[in-house]
C-alpha positions, 0 to 999 in steps of 0.5 A: 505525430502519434494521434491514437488513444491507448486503453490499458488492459485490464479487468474488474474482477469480484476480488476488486471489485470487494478490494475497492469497497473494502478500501473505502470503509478503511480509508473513512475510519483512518480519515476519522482517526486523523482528527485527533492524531498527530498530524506532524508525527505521522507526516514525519513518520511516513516520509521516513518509512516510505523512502526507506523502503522504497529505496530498499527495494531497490537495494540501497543499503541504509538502515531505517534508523539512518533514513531518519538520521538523514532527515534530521541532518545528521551525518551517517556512514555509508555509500555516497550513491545510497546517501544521495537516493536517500536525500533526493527521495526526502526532496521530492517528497517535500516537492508531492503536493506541488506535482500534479500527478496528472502532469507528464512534465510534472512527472519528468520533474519528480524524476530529475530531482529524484535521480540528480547527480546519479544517472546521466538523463535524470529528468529525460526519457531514455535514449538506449534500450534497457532490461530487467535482470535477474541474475543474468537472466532478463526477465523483462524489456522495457519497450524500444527507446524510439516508441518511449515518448509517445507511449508515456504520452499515451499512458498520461492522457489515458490517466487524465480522461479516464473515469476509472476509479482513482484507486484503479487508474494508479495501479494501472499507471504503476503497472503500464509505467514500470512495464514501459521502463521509461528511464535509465534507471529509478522505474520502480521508484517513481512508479511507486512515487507516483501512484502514492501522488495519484492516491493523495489527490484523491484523498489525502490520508494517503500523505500519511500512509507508507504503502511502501512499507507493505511492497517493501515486505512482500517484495517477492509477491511484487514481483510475481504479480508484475510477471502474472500481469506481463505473461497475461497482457494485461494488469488485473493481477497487480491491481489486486496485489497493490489494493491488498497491500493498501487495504493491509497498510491501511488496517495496520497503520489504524491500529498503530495510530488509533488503538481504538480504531474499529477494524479487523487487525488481522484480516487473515483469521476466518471468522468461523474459527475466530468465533470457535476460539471465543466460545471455547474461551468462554466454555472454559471460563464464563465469566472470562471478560472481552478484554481478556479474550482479545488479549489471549487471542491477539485480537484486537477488542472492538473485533472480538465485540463485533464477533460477540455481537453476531453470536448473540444475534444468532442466538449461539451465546448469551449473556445471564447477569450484570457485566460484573457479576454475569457469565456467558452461556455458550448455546450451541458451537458455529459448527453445529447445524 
């Protein structure tokens, strides 16, 4: 019997490092947004986006809108193979809060139910050898069937006593998982199952998250980020790519539910030209008021304040007058020296 440990490969780098306080501070304000939200609303919300979505990656052919039919029990026109992915999803995900996700038997449980009545070992490791295709290219095999127990084990005692931070540990496991290939079939739809039940024993606003949805939408970058970290041997690139798309799912979904919510909603705007925008704004009209601003730059408001605040800190705008009759003097611009 195979005794020896297994350490992942993979490394810290600067960018996760910032990914992880990044995701921290996000996570402490949608907690807080949590509060006066509706929690059943958005239970409901995100078992509907994440099962569509993962299931969509996967090529299956209901629409969101028959996702949800599901759910309510209606009847919807499609392949049976689809309807049924789409049932056994909504039945484990009812299931996540009683799996331990530190539970090797309890993740070959979340597979049967997952896989029931369409692959032949649903709930069991592989007895064949199985590839990835694209096209009729292979572009990746999965580790022989013989070795699958034992490296699944590996991996599992791995996650137990690992001190990595929880937020690693599931891009890890959803790396080294899908890069073992342990089942028949449903790889990806488990390892994404799976570190979403990694994340919400770690903190449960995680129930209501569908980091799916961001996957689903950034498929190719996914993928590409699998076959950076397969050339390279080790996992740090999907790291990254998976916190990007926590961070990002985080952001949107406090913006949708909790307008008020102090964030960045687009993460990608350069605070430089951000701030240029403002102050040309203002030059143009001085009276012009915040709310204005963030509409005509499709900024959210609490992040046009905190640009105003900066710029008055470093003394480049000022504002003359009460907030009703006043107006703004633009100084000098951010790039002037």
């Amino acid at each position: 019997m195979y005794t020896d440990k297994y350490t992942p490969p993979y490394e810290i780098t600067d960018i996760i490092s910032n990914q992880l306080v990044e995701i921290g501070e996000l996570v402490g304000i949608y907690h807080g947004g949590l509060k006066s939200a509706s929690i059943p609303h958005l239970r409901k919300d995100n078992k509907i986006q994440t099962v569509f979505s993962s299931l969509a990656i996967e090529n299956n052919q209901l629409s969101e809108e028959q996702v949800s039919a599901l759910l309510e029990g209606k009847r919807v026109l499609g392949k049976q193979k689809d309807i049924l992915e789409v049932q056994n999803a909504f039945r484990v995900y009812d299931m996540l809060s009683d799996l331990d996700p530190y539970s090797e038997q309890d993740f070959l449980k979340a597979h049967e139910v997952l896989t029931e009545n369409l692959v032949f070992q649903a709930g069991n490791y592989r007895k064949g050898e199985v590839g990835v295709f694209q096209g009729d290219a292979v572009i990746h095999m999965g580790s022989p069937a013989d070795l699958v127990p034992h490296l699944m084990n590996q991996l599992f005692t791995w996650l137990k006593t690992s001190r990595a931070h929880p937020l690693i540990k599931s891009c890890v496991f959803h790396y080294e998982m899908v890069f073992i290939h342990p089942f028949e079939d449903g790889n990806g739809r488990i390892a994404r199952l799976w570190q979403s039940n990694i994340l919400r024993l770690w903190n449960p606003v995680f129930e209501f998250l569908p980091v799916e949805t961001l996957v689903y939408e950034n498929q190719e970058d996914y993928y590409k980020a699998i076959q950076i970290s397969d050339h390279e041997g080790n996992s740090t690139a999907f790291i990254e790519f998976m916190l990007n798309m926590i961070s990002k799912a985080l952001k949107e979904a406090s913006v949708k539910n909790f307008n008020d919510v102090n964030i960045d909603v687009n993460p990608d705007v350069n605070k430089q030209d951000l701030a240029e925008r403002i102050l040309n704004l203002i030059e143009q009209s001085p009276k012009i008021r915040i709310k204005d601003i963030h509409k005509q730059l499709g900024i959210s408001a609490s992040t046009v304040d905190r640009r105003i605040a900066e710029l008055k800190k470093a003394g480049i705008l000022i504002r003359k007058g009460n907030k009703r009759s006043g107006e703004w003097i633009v100084i000098k611009h951010t790039s002037q020296k």
